[in-house]
N, C-alpha and C positions, 0 to 999 in steps of 0.2 A: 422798573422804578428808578429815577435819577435824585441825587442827592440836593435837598434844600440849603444845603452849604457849598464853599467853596473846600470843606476839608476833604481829602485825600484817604479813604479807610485803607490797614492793611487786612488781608484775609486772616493772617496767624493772630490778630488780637480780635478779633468777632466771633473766632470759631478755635478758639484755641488747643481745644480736644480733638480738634481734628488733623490728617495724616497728610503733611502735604508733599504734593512729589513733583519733580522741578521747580520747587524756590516759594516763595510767595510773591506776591501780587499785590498791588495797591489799585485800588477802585473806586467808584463814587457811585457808579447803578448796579441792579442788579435785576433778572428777569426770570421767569419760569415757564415763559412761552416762547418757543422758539420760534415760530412766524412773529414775532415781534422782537426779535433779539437786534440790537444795534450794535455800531462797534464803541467797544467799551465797557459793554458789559460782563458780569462774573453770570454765566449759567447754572441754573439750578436745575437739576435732573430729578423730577418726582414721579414715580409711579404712584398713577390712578386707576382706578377701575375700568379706565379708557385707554392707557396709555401708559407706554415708558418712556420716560426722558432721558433714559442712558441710550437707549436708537436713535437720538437727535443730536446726538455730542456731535461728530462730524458737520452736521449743518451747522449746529451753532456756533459750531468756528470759521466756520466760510460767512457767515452773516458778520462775524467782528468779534467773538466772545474770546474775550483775554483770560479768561480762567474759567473752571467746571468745579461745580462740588456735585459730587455723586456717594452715591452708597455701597458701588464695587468699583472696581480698579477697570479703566477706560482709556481705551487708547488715545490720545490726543496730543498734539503740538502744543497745549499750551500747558500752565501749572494746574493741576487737579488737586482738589481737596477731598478727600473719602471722609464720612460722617457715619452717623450709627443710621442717623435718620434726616434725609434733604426736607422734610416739610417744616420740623424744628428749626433745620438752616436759614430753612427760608424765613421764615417770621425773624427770625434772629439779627441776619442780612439787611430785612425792609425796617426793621427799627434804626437800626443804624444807620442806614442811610438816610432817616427823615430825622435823623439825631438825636435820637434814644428820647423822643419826647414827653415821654408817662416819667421821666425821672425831673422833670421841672415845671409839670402838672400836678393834679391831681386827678386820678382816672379812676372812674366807678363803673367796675361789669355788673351787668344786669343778665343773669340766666334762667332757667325755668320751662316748663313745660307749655304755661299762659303767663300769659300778663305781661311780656316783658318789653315791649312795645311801649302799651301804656305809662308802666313803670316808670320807665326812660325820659317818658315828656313830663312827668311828674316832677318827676327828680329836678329836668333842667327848668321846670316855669320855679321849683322852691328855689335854688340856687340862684337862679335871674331876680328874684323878690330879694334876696338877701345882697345883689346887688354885684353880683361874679359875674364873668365874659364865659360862657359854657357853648362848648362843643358838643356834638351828639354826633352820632352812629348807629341808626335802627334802620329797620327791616323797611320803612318807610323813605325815607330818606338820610341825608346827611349835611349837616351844618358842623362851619370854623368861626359860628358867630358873627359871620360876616355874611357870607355867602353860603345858599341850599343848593342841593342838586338830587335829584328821585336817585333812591337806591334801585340800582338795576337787577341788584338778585338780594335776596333773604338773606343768604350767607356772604360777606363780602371777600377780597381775599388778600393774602397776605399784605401782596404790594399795597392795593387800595387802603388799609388797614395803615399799614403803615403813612401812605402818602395825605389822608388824611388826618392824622394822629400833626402828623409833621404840621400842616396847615395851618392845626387849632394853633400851636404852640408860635407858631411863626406870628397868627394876629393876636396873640397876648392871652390866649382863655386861660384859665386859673382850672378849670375844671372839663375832663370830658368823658361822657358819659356815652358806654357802646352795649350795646344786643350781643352776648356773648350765647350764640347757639349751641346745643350740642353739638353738632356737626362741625363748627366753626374750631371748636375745643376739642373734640378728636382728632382731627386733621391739624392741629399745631398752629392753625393762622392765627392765633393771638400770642404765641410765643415770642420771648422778648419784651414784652409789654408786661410792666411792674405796676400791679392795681393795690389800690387806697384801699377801697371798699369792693368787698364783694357780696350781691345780693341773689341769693334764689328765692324766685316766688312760690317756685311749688317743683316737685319729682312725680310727674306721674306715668302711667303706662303705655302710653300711645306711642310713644315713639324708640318702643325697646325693640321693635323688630328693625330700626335702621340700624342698629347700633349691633346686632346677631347677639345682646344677651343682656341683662337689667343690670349687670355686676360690669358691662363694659360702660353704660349711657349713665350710670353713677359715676364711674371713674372718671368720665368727660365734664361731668357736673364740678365731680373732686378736684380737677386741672385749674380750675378758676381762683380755688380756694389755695388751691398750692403756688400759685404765683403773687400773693399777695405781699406786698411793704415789711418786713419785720413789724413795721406801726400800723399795719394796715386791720381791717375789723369785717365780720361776716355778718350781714343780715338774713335770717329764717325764717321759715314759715314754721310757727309751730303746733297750726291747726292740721298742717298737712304728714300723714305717716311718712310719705317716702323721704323728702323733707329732714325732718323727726331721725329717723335711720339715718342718714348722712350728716346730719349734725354729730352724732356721738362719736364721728371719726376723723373730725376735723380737729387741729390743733389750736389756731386762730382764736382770736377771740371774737363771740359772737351774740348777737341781740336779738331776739324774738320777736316778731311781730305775730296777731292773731283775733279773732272775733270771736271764737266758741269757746276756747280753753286756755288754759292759763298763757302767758305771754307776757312780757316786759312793757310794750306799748300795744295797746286794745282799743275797743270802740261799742259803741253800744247805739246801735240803729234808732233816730225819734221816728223821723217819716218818711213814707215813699210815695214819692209820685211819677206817674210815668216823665213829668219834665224836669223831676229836681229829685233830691233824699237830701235829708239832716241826719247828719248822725254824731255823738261826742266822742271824741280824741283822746284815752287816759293818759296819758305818760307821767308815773312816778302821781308824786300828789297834786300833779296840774291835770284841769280836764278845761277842754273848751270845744265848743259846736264847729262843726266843718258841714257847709252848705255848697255842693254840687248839682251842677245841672246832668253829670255823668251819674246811672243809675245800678245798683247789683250791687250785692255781697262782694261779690268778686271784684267791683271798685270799689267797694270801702277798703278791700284787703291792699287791692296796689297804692291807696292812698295810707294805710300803715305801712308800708315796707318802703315808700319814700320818706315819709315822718319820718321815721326808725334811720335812716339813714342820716339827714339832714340834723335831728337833734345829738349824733354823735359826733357829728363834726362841729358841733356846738351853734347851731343856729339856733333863736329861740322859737317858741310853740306858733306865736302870733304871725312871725314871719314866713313858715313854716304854710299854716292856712292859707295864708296871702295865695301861696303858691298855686296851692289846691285847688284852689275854688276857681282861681283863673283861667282853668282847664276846660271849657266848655263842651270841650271832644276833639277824640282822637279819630281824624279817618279811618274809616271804614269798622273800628272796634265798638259798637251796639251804638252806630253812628245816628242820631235821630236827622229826621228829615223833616221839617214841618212848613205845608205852606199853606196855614190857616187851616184844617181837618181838624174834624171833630173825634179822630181816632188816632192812636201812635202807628208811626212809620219808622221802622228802626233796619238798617242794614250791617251788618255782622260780619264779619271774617271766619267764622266758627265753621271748621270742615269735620272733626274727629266726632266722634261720638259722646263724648267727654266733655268737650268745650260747647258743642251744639245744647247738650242736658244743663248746662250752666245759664249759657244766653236765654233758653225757653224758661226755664225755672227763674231767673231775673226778671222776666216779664211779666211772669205769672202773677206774681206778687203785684205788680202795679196794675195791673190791666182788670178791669171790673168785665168788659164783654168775652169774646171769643179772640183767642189766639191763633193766627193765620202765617201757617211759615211755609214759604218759597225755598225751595234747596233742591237739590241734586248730588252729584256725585263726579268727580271728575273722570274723565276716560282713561283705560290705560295707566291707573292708579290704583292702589289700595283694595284690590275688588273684593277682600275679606269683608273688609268695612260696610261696605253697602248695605245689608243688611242690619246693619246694627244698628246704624243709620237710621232707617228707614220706621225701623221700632223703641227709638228713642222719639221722632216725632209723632209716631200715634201715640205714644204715652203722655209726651209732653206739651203737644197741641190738639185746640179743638179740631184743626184741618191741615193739611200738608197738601201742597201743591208740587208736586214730582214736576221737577224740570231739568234742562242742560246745565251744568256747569261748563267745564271743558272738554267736551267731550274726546275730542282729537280724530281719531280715526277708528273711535267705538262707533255702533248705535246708539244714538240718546234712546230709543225704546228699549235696549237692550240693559241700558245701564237701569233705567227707570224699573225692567223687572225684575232686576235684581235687590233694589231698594225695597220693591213692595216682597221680596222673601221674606223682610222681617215683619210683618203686619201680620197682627192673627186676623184683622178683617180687611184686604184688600180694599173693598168698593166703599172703604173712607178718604181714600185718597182721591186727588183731582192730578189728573197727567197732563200736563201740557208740554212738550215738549224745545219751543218757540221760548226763550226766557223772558223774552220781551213781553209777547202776548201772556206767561205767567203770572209776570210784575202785573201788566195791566189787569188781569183778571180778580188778583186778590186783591187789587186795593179796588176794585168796582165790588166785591163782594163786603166790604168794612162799612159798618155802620157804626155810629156814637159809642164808644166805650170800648170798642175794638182794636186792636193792635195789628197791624200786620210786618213781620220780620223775615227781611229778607238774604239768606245765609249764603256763607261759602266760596264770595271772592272779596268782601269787603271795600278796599280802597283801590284795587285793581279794575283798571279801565280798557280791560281785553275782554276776550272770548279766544280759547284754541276749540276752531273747526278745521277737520282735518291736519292739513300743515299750516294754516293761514290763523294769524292772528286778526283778529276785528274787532273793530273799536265798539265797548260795550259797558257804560257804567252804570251801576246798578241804582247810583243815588240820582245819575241824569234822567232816567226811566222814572223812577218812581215820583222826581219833581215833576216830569212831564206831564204824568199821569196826574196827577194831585193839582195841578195849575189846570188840566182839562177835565178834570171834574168841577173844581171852584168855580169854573167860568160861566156867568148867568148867559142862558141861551136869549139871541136877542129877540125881542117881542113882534112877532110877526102882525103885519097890518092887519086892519079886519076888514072884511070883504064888503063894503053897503052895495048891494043890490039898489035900492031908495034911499032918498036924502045924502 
């Protein structure tokens, strides 16, 4: 990552606790990958579950690197810095050289087990209604207000982190708003970055086994909260236990948001339909209706926890809505598809067991016919899961249509029968293996008042077969499908024998 200034960093004022041995250095980039190391650069040595970067020091100094921060003592011609820990350095490094920009912004992390996606666009359509230049950073992509670009992975990393943050601030945003992951928050890539607000949507279980323990995937939660402004403010869930439990341990000061039980800003459901819901906004002694075409409990909740943020930075209620309702949908999360059908077509990102019971139980509620859900299981992934899977859709839909996700270098029948482990009736399910022919099966199976939802890659326009990525999106299938059923067959001539 190279510096959006002309200023000059020294290593001793970035990393001051650190030990440094032959002199310091003055710098302007800095890198963490050594096939990309230029001359000029400070190298960062991080060990990953893949790699050490303290066996690349010598390269990186034949490539050009004018210094090394590492985390043991390394032989090398140039000035070395020792640290406690290089992935902290490194976030610490990439602020500084995009110019420490969270300190002339305003920056709001968004973390959570769901929703955080959502959240995120929420937040930037109120903040845009209120008339601010807002940056984003989500799992979906990334904007400087000016210019987008497809995020190429979930978790972004430090540099990009950094060299984005840099961007917003260089085209003028007042506010930017990032996908603060667990994984992103253990691994230190948001270090350095001084946040305004911090928001968790929810703590829940699915992802304590990346983490080897709930007391570590809380602590990574905790990191967000501990980096925040002296001025800076916490928004919670406080319908959700896990949530609830890390609230009582945070010092910060913090705001509730909630739909079942008590909470600071609430909501109270009028209607639902599968193309819209109404529901009213309480905050303090103001209520007013919020009308979305985005449908679920679980959007009314991300639509409280952007409120909740927005009315503490003092926007009002009305502007606030504005934002809301602007939201028509977020790719790929309970994305509707409609091209004139007499039934809902909705495609999901929902892979866990947890968020999967969330999207069916969303639909349920709207949906008067049968429920028809497309899912699979990825290959080479999570195979505890499968099962769980597999028996959260016979509980939660009238039909499940077993298909590929990614398979990679599984069997799709193989993963398929492992999905059907958790059915106590197997021969409810429809296998198809083909996602394509899937797609097209259950929406030829939807008749009037039917729903069919299609899980598990969402806004993702791949397929992993074998080693080969192929182009494969779930909402182009399903348009496809739905424009070759609308299409009236043409009227074929009638045959006169006489006259």
């Amino acid at each position: 990552m190279h510096s959006l200034s002309s200023r000059a960093l020294r290593l001793a004022e970035v990393l001051p606790e650190g030990r440094l041995i032959r002199g310091d250095v003055r710098f302007s980039s800095v890198c963490s990958d050594v096939d990309r190391v230029q001359p000029g650069d400070v190298f960062v040595a991080l060990c990953t579950g893949d790699a050490d970067g303290h066996e690349d020091v010598s390269y990186a100094v034949e490539r050009g690197a004018i210094a090394i921060v590492a985390e043991r003592l390394v032989v090398a011609p140039v000035p070395v810095c020792l640290v406690e820990d290089t992935r902290e350095a490194l976030g610490r490094l990439c602020q500084a050289v995009a110019g420490f920009p969270s300190q002339t912004m305003k920056v709001i992390g968004v973390t959570g087990s769901h929703g955080k996606t959502v959240v995120s666009m929420l937040l930037a359509s109120v903040l845009e209604a209120a008339g601010e230049a807002v940056g984003v950073m989500s799992s979906i992509g990334y904007s400087d207000s000016i210019e987008q670009a497809i995020a190429p992975k979930a978790t972004p990393s430090a540099e990009t982190i950094g060299r984005w943050l840099g961007r917003m601030a260089k085209t003028g945003c007042t506010y930017a708003i990032i996908e603060t992951s667990s994984r992103g928050l253990a691994e230190r890539r948001f270090a350095g970055v001084e946040f305004d607000a911090a928001v968790l949507t929810n703590l829940r279980q699915e992802h304590v086994e990346s983490h080897g323990s709930a007391e570590n995937y809380r602590a990574a939660k905790r990191r967000l909260f501990s980096q925040l402004k002296s001025s800076g403010f916490g928004v919670v869930n406080a319908d959700d236990a896990g949530s609830q439990e890390l609230l009582q341990s945070l010092d910060s000061p913090c705001l509730t948001f909630g739909l079942y039980g008590e909470a600071e800003i609430t909501a109270t459901v009028l209607e639902r339909h599968t193309s819209e819901q109404t529901f009213l906004l309480h905050a303090g002694n103001q209520t007013i209706p919020v009308r979305t075409r985005m449908i679920g409990d679980a959007h009314v909740m991300n639509c409280l926890a952007a409120a909740s943020v927005g009315l503490t930075l003092g926007i009002d209620l009305q502007t606030i809505v504005r934002g809301l309702e602007k939201v028509d949908y977020v790719p790929g999360r309970l994305e509707r598809i409609e091209c004139g059908q007499s039934f809902g077509v909705f495609v999901d990102a929902a892979r866990s067991p947890e968020s999967l019971a969330h999207t069916l139980n969303s639909l349920k509620k709207t949906t008067t016919g049968r429920l028809i859900c497309v899912y699979g299981c990825p290959g080479e992934r999570n195979k505890s899961q499968r099962a769980k899977i597999g028996r959260v859709v016979e509980r939660g839909a009238t039909l499940g249509v077993i298909t590929s996700d990614d398979p990679r270098h599984e069997e799709p029948l193989q993963i398929a029968h492992d999905i059907l482990d958790g059915y106590d009736k197997p021969g409810k399910a429809r296998v198809l293996p083909k996602r394509t022919e899937a797609i097209r099966w259950a929406i030829g199976q939807a008749r009037p008042g039917d729903c069919v939802v299609i899980v598990g890659k969402g806004e993702r326009n791949y397929q992993v077969v074998g080693g080969r990525k192929l182009a494969h999106d779930d909402r182009d299938v399903a348009r496809e499908c739905l424009y070759a059923l609308n299409t009236p067959e043409e009227p074929r001539p009638k045959l006169r024998i006489f006259g």
